[in-house]
mmCIF file of the N, C-alpha and C atoms, coordinates in Angstrom:
data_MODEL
# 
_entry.id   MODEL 
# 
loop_
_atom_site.group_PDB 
_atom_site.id 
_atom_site.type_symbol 
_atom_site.label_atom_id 
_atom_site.label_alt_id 
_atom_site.label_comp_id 
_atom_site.label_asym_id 
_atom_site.label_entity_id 
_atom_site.label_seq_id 
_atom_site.pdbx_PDB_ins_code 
_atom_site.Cartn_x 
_atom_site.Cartn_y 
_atom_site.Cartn_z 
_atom_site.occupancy 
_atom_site.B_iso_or_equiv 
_atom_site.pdbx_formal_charge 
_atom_site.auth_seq_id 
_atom_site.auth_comp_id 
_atom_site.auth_asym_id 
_atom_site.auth_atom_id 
_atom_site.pdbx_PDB_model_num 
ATOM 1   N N  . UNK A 1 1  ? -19.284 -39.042 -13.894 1.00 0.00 ? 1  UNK A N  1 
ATOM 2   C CA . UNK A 1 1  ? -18.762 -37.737 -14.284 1.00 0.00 ? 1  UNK A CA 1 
ATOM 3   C C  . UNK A 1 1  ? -17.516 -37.926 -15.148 1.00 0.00 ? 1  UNK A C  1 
ATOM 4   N N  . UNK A 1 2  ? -17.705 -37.394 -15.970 1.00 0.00 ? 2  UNK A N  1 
ATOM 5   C CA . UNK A 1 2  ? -16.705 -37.004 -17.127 1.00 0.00 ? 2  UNK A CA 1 
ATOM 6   C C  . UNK A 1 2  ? -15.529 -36.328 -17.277 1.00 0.00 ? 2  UNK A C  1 
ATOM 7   N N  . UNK A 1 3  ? -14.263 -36.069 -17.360 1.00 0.00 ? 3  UNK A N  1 
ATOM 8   C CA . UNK A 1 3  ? -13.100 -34.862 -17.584 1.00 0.00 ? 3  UNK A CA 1 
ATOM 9   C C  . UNK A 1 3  ? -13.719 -33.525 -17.891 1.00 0.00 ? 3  UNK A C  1 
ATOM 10  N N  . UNK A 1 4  ? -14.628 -33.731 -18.984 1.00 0.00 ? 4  UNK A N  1 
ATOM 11  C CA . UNK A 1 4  ? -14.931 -32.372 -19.721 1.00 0.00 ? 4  UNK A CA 1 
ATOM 12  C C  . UNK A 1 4  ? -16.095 -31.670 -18.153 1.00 0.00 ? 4  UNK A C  1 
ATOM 13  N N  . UNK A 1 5  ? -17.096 -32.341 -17.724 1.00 0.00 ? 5  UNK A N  1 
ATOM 14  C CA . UNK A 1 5  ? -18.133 -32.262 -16.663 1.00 0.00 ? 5  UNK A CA 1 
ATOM 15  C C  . UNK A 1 5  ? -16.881 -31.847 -15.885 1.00 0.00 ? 5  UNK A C  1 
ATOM 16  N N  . UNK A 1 6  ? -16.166 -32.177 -14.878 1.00 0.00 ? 6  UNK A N  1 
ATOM 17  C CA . UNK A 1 6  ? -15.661 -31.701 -14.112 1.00 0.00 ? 6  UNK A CA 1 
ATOM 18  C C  . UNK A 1 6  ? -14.433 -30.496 -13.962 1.00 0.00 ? 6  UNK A C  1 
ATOM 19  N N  . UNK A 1 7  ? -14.739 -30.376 -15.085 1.00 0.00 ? 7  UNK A N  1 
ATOM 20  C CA . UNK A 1 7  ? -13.254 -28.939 -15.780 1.00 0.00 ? 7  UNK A CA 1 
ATOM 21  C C  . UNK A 1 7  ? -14.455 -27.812 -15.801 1.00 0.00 ? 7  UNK A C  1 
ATOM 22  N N  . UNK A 1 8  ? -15.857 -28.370 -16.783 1.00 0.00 ? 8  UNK A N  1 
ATOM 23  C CA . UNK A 1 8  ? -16.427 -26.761 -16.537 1.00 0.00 ? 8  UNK A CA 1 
ATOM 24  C C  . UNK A 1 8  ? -17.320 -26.721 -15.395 1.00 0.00 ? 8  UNK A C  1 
ATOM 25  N N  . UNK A 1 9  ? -17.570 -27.631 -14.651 1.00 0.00 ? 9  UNK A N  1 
ATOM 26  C CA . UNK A 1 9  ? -17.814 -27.166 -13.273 1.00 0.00 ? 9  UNK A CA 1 
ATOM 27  C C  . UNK A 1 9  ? -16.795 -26.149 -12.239 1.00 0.00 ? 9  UNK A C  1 
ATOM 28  N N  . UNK A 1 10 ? -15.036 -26.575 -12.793 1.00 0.00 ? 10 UNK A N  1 
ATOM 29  C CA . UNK A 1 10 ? -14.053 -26.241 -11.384 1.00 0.00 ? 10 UNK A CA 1 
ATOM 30  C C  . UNK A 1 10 ? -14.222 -24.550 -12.842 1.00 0.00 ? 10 UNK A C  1 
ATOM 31  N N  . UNK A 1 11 ? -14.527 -24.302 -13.426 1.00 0.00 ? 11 UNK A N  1 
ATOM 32  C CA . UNK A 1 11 ? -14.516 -23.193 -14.007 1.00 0.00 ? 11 UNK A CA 1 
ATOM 33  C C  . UNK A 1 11 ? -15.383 -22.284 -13.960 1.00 0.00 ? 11 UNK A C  1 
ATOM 34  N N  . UNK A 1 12 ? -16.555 -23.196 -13.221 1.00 0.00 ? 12 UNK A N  1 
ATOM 35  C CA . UNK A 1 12 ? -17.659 -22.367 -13.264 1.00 0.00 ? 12 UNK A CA 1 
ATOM 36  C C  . UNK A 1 12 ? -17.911 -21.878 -11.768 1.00 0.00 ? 12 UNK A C  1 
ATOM 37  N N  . UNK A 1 13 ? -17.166 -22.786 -10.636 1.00 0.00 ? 13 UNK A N  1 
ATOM 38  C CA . UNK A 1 13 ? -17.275 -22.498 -9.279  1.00 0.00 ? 13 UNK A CA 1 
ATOM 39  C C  . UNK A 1 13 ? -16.465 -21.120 -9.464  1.00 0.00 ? 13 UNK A C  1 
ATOM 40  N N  . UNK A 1 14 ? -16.570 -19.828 -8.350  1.00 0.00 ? 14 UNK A N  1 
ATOM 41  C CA . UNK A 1 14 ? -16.302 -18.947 -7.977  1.00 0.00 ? 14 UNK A CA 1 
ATOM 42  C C  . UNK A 1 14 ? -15.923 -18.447 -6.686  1.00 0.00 ? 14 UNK A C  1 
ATOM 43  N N  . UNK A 1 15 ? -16.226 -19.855 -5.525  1.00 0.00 ? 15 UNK A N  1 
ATOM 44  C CA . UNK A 1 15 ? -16.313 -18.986 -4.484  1.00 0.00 ? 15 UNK A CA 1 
ATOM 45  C C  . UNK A 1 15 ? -15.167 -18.908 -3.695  1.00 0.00 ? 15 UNK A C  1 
ATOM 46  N N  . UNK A 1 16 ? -14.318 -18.481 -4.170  1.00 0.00 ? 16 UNK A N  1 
ATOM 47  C CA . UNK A 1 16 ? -12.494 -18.485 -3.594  1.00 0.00 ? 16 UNK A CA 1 
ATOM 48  C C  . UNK A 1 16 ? -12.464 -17.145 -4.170  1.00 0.00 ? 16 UNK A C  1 
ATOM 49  N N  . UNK A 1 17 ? -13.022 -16.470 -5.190  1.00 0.00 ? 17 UNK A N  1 
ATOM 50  C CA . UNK A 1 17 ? -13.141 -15.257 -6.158  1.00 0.00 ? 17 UNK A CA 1 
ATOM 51  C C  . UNK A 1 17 ? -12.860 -14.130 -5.249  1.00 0.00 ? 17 UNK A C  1 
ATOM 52  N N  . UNK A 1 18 ? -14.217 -13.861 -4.149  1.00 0.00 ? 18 UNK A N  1 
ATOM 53  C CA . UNK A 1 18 ? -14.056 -13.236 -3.119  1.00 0.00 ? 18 UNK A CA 1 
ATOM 54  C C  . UNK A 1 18 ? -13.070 -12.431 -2.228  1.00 0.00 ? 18 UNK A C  1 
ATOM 55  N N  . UNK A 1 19 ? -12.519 -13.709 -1.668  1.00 0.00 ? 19 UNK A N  1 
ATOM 56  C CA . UNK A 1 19 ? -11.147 -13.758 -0.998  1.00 0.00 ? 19 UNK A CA 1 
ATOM 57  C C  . UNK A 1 19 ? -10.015 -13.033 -1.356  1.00 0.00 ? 19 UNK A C  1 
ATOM 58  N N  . UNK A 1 20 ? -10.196 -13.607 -2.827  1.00 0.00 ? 20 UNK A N  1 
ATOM 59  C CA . UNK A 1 20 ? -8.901  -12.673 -4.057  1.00 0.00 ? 20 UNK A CA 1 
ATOM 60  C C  . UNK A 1 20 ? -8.942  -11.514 -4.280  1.00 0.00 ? 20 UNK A C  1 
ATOM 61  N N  . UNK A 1 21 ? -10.363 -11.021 -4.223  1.00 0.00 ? 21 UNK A N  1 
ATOM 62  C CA . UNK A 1 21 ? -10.946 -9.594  -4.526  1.00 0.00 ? 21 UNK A CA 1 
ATOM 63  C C  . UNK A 1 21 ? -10.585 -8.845  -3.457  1.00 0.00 ? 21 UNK A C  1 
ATOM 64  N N  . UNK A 1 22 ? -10.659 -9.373  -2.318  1.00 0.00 ? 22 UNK A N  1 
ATOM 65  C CA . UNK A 1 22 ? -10.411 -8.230  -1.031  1.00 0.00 ? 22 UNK A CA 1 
ATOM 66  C C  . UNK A 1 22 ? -8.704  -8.610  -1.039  1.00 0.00 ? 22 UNK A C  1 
ATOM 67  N N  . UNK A 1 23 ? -8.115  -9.099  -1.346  1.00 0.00 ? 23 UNK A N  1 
ATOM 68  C CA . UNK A 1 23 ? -6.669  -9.118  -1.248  1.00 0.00 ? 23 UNK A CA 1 
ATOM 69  C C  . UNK A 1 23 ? -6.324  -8.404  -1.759  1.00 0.00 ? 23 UNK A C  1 
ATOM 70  N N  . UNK A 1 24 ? -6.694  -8.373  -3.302  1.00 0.00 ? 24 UNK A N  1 
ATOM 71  C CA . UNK A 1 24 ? -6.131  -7.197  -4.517  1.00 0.00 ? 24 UNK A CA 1 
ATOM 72  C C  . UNK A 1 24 ? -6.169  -6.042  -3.432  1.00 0.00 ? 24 UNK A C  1 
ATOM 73  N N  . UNK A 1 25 ? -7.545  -5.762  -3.057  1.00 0.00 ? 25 UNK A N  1 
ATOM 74  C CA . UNK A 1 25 ? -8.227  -4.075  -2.800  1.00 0.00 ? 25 UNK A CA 1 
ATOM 75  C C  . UNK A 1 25 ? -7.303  -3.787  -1.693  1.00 0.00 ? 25 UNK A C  1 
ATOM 76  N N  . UNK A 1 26 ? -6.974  -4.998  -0.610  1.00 0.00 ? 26 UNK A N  1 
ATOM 77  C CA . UNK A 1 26 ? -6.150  -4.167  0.642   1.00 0.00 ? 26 UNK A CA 1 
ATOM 78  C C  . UNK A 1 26 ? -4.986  -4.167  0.236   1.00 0.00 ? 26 UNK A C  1 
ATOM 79  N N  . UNK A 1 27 ? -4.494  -4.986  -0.986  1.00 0.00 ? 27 UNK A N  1 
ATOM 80  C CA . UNK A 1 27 ? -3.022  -4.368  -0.800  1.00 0.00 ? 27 UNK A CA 1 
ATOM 81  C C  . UNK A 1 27 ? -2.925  -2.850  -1.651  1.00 0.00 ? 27 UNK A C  1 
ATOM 82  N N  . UNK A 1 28 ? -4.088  -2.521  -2.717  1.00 0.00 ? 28 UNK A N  1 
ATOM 83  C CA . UNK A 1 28 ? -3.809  -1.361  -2.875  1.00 0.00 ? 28 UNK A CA 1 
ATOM 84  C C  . UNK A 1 28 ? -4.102  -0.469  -2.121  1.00 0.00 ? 28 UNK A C  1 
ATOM 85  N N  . UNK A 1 29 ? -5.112  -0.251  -0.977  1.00 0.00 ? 29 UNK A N  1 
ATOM 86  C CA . UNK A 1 29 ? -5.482  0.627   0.162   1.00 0.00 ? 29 UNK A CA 1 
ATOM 87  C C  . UNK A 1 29 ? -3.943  0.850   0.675   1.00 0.00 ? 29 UNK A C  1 
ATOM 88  N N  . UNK A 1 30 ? -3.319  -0.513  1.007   1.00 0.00 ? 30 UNK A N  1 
ATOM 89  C CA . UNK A 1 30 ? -1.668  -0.482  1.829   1.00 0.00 ? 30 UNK A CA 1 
ATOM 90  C C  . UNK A 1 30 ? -0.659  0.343   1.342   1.00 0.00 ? 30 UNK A C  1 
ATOM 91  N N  . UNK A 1 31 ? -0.496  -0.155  0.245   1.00 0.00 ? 31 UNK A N  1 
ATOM 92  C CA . UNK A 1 31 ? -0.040  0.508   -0.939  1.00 0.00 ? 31 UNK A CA 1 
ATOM 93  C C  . UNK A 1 31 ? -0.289  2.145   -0.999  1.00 0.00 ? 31 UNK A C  1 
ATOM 94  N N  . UNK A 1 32 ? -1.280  2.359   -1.225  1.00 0.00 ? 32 UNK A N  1 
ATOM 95  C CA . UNK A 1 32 ? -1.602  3.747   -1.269  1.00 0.00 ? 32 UNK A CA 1 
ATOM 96  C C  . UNK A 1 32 ? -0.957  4.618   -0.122  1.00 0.00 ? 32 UNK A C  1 
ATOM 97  N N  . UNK A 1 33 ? -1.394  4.055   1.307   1.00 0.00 ? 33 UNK A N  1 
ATOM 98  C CA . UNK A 1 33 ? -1.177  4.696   2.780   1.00 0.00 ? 33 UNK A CA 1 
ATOM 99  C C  . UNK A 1 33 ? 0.097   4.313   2.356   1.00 0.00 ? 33 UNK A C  1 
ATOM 100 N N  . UNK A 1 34 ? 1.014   3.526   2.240   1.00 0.00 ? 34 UNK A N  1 
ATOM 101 C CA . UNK A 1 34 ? 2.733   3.971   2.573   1.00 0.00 ? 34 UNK A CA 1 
ATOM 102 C C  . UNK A 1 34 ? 2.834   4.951   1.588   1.00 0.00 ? 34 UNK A C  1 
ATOM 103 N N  . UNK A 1 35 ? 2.656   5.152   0.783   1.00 0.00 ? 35 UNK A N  1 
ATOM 104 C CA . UNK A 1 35 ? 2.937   6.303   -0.333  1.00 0.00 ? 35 UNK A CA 1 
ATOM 105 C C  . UNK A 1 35 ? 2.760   7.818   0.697   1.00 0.00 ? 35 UNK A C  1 
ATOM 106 N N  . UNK A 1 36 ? 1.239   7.205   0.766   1.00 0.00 ? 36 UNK A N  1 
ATOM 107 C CA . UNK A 1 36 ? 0.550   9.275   1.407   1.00 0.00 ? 36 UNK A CA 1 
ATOM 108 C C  . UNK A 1 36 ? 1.578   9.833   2.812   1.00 0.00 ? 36 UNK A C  1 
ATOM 109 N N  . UNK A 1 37 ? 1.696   8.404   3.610   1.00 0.00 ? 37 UNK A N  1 
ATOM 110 C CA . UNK A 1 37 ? 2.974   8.609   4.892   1.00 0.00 ? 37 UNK A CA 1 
ATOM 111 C C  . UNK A 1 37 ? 3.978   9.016   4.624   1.00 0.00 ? 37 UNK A C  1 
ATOM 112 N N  . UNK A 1 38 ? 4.686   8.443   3.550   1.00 0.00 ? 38 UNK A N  1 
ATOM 113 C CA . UNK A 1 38 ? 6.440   8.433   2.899   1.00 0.00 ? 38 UNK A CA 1 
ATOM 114 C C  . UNK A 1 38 ? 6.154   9.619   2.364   1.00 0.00 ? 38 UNK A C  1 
ATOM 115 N N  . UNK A 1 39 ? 4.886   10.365  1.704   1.00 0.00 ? 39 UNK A N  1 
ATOM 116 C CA . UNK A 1 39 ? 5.012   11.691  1.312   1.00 0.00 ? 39 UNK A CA 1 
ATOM 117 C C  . UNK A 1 39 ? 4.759   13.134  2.428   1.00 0.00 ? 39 UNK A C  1 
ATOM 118 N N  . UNK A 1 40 ? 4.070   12.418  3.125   1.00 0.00 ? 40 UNK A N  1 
ATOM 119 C CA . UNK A 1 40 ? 3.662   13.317  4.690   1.00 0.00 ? 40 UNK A CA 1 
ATOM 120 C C  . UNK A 1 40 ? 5.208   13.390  5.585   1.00 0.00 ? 40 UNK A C  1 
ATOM 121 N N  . UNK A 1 41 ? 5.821   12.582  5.581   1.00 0.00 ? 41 UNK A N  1 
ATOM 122 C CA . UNK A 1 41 ? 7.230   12.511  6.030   1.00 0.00 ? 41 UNK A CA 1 
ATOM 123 C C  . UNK A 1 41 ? 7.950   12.983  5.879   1.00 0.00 ? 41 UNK A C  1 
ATOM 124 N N  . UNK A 1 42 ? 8.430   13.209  4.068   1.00 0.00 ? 42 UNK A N  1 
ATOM 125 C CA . UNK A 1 42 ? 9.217   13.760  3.320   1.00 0.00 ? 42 UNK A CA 1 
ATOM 126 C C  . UNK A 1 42 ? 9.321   15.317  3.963   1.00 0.00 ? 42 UNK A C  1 
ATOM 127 N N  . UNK A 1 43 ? 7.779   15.853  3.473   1.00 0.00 ? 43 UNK A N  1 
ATOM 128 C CA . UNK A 1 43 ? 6.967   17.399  3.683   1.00 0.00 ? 43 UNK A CA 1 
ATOM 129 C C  . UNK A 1 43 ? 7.670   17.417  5.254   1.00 0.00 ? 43 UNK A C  1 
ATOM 130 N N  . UNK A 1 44 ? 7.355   16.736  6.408   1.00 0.00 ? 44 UNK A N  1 
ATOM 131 C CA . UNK A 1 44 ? 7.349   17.287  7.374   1.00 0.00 ? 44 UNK A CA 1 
ATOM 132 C C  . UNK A 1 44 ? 9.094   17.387  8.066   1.00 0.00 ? 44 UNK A C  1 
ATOM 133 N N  . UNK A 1 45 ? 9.936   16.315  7.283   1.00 0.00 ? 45 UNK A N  1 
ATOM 134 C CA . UNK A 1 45 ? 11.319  16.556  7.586   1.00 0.00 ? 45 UNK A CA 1 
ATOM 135 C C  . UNK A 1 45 ? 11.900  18.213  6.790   1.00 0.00 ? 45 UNK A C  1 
ATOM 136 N N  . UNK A 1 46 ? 11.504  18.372  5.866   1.00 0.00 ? 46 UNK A N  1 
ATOM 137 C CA . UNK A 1 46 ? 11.916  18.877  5.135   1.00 0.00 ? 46 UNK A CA 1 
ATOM 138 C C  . UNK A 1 46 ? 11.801  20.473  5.841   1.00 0.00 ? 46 UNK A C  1 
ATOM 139 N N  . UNK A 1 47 ? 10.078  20.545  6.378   1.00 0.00 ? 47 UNK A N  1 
ATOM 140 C CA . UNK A 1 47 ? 10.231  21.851  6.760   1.00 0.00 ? 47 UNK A CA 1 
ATOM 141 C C  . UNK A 1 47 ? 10.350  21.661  8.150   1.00 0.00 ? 47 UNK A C  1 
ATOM 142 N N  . UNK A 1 48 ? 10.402  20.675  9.322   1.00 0.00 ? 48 UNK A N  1 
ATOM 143 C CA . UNK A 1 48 ? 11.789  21.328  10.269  1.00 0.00 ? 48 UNK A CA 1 
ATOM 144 C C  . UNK A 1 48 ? 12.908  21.626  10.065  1.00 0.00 ? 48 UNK A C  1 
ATOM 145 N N  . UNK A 1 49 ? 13.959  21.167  9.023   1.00 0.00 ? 49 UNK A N  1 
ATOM 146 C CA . UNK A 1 49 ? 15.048  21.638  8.091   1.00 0.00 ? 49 UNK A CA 1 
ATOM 147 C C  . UNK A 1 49 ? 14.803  23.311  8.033   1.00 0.00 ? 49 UNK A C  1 
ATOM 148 N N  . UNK A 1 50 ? 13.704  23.373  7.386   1.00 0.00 ? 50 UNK A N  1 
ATOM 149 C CA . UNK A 1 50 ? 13.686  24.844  7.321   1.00 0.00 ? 50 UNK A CA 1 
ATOM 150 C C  . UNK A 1 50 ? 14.057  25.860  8.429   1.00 0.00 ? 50 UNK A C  1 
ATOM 151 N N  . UNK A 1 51 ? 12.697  25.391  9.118   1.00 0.00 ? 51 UNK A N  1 
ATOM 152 C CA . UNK A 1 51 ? 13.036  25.949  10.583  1.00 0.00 ? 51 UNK A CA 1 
ATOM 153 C C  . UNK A 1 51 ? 13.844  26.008  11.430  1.00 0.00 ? 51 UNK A C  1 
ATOM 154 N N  . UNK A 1 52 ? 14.518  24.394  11.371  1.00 0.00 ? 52 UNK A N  1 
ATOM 155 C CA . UNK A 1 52 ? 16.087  25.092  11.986  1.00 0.00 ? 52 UNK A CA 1 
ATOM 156 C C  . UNK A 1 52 ? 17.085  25.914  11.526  1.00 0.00 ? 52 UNK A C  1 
ATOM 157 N N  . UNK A 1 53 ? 17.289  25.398  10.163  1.00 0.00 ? 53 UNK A N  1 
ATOM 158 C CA . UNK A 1 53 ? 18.365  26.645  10.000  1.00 0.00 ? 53 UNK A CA 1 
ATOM 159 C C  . UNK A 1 53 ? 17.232  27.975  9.907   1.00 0.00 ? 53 UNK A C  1 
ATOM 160 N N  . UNK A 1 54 ? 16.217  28.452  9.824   1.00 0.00 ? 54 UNK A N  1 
ATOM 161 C CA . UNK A 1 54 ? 15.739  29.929  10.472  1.00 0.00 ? 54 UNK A CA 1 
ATOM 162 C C  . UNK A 1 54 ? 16.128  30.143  11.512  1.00 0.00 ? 54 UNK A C  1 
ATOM 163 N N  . UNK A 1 55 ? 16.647  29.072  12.399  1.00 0.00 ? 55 UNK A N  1 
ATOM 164 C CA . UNK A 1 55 ? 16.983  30.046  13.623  1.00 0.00 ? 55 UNK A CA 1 
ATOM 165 C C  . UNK A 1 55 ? 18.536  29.864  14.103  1.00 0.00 ? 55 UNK A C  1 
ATOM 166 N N  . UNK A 1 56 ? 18.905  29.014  13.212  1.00 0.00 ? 56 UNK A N  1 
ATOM 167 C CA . UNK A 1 56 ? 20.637  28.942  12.883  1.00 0.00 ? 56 UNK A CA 1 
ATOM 168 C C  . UNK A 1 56 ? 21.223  27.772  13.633  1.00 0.00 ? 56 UNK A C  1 
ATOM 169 N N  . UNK A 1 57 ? 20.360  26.819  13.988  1.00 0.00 ? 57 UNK A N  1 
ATOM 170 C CA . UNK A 1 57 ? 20.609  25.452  14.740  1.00 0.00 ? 57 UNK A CA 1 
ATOM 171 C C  . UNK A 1 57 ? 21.093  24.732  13.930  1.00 0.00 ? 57 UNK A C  1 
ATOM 172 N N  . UNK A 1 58 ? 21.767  23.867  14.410  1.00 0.00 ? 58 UNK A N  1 
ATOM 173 C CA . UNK A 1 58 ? 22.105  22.310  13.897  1.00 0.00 ? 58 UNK A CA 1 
ATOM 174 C C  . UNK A 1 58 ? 20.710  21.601  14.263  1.00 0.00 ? 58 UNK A C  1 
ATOM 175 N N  . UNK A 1 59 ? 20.594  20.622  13.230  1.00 0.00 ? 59 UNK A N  1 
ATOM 176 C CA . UNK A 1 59 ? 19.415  20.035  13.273  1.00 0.00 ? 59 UNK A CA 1 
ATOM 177 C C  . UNK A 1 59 ? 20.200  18.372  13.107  1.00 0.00 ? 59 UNK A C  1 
ATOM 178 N N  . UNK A 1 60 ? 19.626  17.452  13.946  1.00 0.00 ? 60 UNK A N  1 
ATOM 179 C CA . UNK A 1 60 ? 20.400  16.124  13.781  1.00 0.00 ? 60 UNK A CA 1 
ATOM 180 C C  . UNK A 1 60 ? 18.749  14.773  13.928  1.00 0.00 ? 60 UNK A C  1 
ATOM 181 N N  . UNK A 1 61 ? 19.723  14.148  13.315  1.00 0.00 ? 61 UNK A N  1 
ATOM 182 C CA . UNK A 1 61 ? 18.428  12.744  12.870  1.00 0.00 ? 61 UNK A CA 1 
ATOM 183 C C  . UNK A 1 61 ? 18.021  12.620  11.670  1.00 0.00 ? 61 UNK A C  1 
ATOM 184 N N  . UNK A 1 62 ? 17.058  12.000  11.319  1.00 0.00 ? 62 UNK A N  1 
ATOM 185 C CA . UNK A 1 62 ? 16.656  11.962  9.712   1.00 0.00 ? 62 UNK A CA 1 
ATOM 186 C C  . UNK A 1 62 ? 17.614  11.096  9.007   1.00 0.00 ? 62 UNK A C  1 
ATOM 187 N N  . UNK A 1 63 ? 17.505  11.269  7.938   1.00 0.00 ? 63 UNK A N  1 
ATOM 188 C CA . UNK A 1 63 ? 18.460  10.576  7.171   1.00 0.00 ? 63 UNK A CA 1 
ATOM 189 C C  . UNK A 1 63 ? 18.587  11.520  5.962   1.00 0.00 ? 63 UNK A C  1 
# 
């Protein structure tokens, strides 16, 4: 076997490809869910805020 034979063989193997493919995909699934949470969070601090001062409370926690 040859340099050139064994370069387009390691070029032509694929099967590590896989592995990489589901890595990409879960970190954007991950990715995605902290976003939709950090935005579900936002929404849901925001309107107990509301609601307390509707009823004229101090509201404590959050940031």
């Amino acid at each position: 076997m040859n340099i050139k034979q064994l370069f387009a063989e390691f070029i032509e193997d694929e099967s590590g490809l896989t592995a990489v493919e589901y890595a990409i995909a879960g970190g954007l699934v991950v990715g995605g869910m902290v976003a939709a949470f950090t935005q579900l969070g936002d929404g849901a601090t925001n309107r107990i805020q509301t609601l307390c001062n509707a009823v004229g409370g101090t509201c404590s926690g959050g940031s």
